[in-house]
C-alpha positions in Angstrom: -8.5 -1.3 -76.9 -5.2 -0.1 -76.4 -5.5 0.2 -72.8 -7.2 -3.6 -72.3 -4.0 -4.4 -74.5 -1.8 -2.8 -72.0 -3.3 -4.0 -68.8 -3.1 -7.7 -69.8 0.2 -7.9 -70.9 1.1 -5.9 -67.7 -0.9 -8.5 -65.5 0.8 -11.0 -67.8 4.5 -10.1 -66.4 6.5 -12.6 -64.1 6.3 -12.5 -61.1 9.6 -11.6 -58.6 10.0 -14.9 -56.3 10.6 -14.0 -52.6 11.5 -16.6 -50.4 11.6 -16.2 -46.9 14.2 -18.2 -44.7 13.0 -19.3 -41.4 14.7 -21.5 -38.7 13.9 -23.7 -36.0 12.7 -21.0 -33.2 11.2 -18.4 -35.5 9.4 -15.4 -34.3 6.4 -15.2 -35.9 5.9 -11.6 -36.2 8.3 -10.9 -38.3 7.8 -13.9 -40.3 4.0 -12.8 -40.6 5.4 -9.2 -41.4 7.2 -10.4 -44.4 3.9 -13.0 -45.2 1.6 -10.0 -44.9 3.2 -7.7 -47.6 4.7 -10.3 -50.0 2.3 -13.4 -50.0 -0.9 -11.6 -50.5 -2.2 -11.1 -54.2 -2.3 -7.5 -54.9 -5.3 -7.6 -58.2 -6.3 -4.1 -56.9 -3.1 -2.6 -57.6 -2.3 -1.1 -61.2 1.2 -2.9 -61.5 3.1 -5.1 -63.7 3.8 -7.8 -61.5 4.0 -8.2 -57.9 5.5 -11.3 -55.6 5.6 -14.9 -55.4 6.1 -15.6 -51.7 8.1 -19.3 -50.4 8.4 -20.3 -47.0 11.7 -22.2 -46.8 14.1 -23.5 -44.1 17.2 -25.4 -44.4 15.3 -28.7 -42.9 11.9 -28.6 -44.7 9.6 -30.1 -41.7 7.9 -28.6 -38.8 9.3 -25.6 -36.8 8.9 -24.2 -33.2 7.9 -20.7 -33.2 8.5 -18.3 -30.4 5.3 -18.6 -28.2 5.1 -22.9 -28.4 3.3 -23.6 -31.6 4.6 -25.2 -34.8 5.6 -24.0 -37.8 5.3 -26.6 -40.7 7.4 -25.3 -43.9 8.0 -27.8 -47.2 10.2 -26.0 -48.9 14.5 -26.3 -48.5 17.3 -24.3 -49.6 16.2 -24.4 -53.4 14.1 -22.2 -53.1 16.8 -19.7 -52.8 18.5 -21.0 -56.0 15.5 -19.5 -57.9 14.5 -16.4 -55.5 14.8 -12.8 -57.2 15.0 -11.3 -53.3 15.9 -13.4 -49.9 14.4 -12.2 -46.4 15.6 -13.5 -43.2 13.2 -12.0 -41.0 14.8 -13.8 -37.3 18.0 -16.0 -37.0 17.6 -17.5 -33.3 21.2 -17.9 -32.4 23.1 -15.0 -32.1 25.7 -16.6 -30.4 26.6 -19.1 -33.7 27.3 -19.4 -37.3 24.9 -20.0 -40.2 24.4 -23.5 -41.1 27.7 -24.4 -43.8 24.9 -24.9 -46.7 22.9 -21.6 -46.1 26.1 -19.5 -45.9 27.0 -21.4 -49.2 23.4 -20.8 -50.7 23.2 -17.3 -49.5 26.5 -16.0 -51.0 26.0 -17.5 -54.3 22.1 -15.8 -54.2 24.4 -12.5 -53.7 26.4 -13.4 -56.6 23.9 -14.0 -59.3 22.1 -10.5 -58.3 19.5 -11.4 -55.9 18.4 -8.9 -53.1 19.2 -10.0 -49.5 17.0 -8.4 -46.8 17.2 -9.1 -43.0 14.5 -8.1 -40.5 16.5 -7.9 -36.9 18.2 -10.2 -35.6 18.4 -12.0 -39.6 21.2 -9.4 -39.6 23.3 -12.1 -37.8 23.1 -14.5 -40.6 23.8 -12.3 -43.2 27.1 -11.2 -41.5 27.8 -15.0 -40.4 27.9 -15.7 -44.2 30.5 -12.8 -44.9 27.8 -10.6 -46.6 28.0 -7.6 -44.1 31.7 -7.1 -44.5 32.5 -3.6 -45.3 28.6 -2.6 -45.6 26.5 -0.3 -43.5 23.9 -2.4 -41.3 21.1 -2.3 -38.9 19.5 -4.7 -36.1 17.4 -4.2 -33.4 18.9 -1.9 -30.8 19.1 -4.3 -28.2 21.5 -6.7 -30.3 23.2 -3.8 -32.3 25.9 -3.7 -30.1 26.2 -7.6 -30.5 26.4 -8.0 -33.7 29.2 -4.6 -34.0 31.6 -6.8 -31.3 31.0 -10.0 -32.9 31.1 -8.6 -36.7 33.7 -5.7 -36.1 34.0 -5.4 -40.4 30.5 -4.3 -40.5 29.3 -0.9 -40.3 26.7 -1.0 -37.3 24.5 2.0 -37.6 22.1 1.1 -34.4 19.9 4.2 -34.3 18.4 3.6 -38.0 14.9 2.2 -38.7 16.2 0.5 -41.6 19.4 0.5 -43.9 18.7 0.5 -48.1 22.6 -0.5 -49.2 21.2 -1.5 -52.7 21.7 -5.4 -52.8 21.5 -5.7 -49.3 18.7 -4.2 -46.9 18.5 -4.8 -42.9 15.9 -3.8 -40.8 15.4 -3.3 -36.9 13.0 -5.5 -35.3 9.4 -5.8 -35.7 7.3 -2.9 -36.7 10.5 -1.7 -38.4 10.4 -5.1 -40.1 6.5 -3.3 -42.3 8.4 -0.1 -42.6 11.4 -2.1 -44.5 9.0 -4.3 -46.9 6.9 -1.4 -47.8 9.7 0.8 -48.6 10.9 -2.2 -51.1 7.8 -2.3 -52.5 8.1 1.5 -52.8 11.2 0.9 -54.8 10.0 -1.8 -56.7 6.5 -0.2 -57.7 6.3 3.3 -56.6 4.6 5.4 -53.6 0.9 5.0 -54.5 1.1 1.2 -54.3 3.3 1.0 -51.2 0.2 3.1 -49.8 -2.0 0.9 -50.7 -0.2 -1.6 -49.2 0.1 -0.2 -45.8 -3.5 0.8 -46.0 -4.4 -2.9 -46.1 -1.6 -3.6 -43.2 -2.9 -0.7 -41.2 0.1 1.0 -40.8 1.8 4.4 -41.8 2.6 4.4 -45.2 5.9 5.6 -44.8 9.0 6.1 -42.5 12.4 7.2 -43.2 14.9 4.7 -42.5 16.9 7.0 -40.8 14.3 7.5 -38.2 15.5 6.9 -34.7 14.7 3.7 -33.4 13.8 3.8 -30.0 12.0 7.1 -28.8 13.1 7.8 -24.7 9.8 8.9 -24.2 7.0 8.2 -26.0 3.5 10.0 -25.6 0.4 7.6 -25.9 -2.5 8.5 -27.8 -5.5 8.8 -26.0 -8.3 10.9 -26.6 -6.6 12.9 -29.1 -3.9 14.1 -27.1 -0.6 15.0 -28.7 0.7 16.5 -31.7 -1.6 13.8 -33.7 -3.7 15.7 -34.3 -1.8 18.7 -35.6 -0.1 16.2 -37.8 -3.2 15.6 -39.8 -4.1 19.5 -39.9 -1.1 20.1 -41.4 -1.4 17.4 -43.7 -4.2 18.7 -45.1 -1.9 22.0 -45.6 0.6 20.7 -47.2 0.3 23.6 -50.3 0.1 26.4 -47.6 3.4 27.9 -45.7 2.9 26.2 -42.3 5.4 27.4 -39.9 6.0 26.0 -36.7 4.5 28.9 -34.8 1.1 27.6 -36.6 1.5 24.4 -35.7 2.3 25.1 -31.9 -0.7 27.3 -31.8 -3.1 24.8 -33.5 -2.2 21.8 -31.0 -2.4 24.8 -28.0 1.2 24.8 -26.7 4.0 26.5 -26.8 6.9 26.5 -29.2 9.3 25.2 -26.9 6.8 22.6 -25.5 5.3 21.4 -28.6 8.7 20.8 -30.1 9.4 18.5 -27.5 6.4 16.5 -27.8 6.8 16.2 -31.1 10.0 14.7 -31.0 8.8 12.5 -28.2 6.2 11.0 -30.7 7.9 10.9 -34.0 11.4 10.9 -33.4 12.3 14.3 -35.6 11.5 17.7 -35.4 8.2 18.8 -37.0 10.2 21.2 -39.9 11.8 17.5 -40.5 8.5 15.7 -40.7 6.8 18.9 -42.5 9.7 18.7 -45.1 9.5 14.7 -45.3 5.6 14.6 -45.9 5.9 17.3 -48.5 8.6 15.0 -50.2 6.3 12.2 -50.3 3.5 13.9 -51.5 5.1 15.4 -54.4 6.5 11.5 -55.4 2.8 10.6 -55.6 1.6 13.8 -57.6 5.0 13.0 -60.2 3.5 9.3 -60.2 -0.3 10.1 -60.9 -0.8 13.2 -62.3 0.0 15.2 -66.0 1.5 18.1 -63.6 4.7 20.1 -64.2 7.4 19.9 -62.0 6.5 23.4 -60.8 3.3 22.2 -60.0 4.5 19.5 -58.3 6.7 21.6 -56.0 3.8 24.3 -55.8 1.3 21.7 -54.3 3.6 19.7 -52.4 4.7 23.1 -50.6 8.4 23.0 -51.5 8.1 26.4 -53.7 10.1 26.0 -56.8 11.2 23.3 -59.2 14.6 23.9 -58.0 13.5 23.0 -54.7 11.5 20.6 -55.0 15.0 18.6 -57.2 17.5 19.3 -54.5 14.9 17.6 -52.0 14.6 14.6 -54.2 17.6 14.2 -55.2 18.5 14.2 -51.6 16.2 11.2 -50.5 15.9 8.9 -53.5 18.5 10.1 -55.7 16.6 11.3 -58.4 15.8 13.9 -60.1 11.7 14.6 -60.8 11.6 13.5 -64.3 13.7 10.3 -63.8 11.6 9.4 -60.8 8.2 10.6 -63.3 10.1 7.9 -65.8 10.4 5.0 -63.7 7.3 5.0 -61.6 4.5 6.5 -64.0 2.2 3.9 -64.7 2.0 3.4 -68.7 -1.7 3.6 -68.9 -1.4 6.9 -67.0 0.7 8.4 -70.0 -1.1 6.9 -72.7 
């Protein structure tokens, strides 16, 4: 009974209002990206709330999309009056300033504690309204340098996938846009359900913001081909010492060769990706499971407790148990 008890007053919890801010000329990608990961009920997932997704524009009334359809959105501007987090997923004209009233509405969203999030070029509106001054930033790569000439007070870091500054997140463009709302709903609910998440977006569960954003050469997949398939062996390792040696033999190249390649299709080394899915996994044994920190780091392969904090803390900030704390389902502990 206890349990029942707990599960309904979880399911009971409020719900965090996202509004999404669209203007005339959207892109519907990244719109759709922001759509697909906040809008959809989530009943599946073990949480004690999840989002209530707007679609608002400072005109309510129908929109051009990129590609010559229409985009027909009711809500205005007070919908950001009530929002717990704002996302601008595309502002269409670089070149000007933010509408008067949605500078206005978006510095007094910052001001009362709401989070801010842009998805590419929705960077440009954020530091149009004066919220980007003196803060670390990203955009698409193509407009980085853009929005660093025409924004010199903000921090332009155009190589990063995504930028978490607390308050204020920015994304690159499209596909970075998923990687950005996932990692908030990382944040705001813990690994297992971000997974769940991507699972239903078909997409990786995770990559680290400060992932390089465009890869010089990328290797397609076809047939197998690639360090893919090493990547899942070792995945499946990820208790066992695996040393690049191993991992050049099991994908039949050399060192030297399939250090390269792996670069070329993930945009770090593989001791960097190794160390980064070893991370992860321990975040989702400290979420779902009774096991001692030394377990933890044993079957995540980082070794020790002591390890397995200073990697942690080094990522998220944490330490085990305050992560354990703040992401450990009740129901779990009970």
């Amino acid at each position: 009974m206890r349990q029942n008890s707990d599960m309904t007053s979880r399911r009971s919890a409020p719900a965090h209002r996202v509004a999404c801010l669209v203007f005339d000329g959207l892109s519907p990608f990244e719109m759709g990206t922001v759509a697909e990961v906040f809008a959809i009920p989530r009943p599946e997932l073990d949480v004690p709330w999840w989002y209530e997704f707007t679609l608002c524009t400072p005109e309510p009334g129908r929109l051009r999309a990129i590609g010559g359809f229409d985009v027909d959105v009711g809500a205005g501007l007070s919908a950001l009056r009530r929002a717990d987090t704002i996302v601008i997923p595309h502002f269409p004209d670089v070149l000007g300033d933010v509408p008067a009233p949605v500078g206005a509405a978006l510095r007094a969203a910052r001001d009362r504690g709401a989070r801010l999030v842009s998805i590419c070029t929705g960077a440009f509106a954020l530091a149009a309204a004066g919220l980007l001054d003196g803060r670390p930033a990203t955009a698409h790569w193509q407009q980085a340098d853009q929005l660093q000439r025409r924004y010199p007070q903000v921090d332009v870091l155009p190589n990063r996938l995504y930028v978490d500054d607390g308050d204020i997140l920015t994304s690159a463009g499209v596909g970075a846009g998923v990687d950005l709302c996932l990692h908030i709903v990382r944040g705001d609910h813990g690994t297992e359900a971000a997974n769940r998440a991507a699972r239903r977006c078909v997409v990786p569960a995770f990559r680290e913001g400060g992932q390089a954003q465009f890869i010089e050469r990328p290797v397609p997949r076809s047939g197998g081909a690639g360090t893919e398939p090493t990547r899942a062996w070792a995945l499946d390792r990820l208790a066992e010492p695996v040393s690049l040696e191993e991992m050049a033999a099991h994908a039949r190249m050399s060192v030297r060769t399939f250090t390269r390649r792996f670069r070329e299709e993930t945009g770090m080394s593989p001791r960097q990706w190794l160390l980064r899915q070893r991370v992860a996994h321990a975040q989702l044994l400290l979420e779902s499971t009774d096991l001692g920190v030394e377990t933890v780091a044993r079957r995540s392969g980082l070794g020790s407790a002591t390890a397995l904090r200073q990697h942690l803390q080094a990522t998220i900030g944490v330490a085990p148990s305050a992560y354990r704390k703040a992401f450990r389902h009740p129901t779990q502990s009970a």
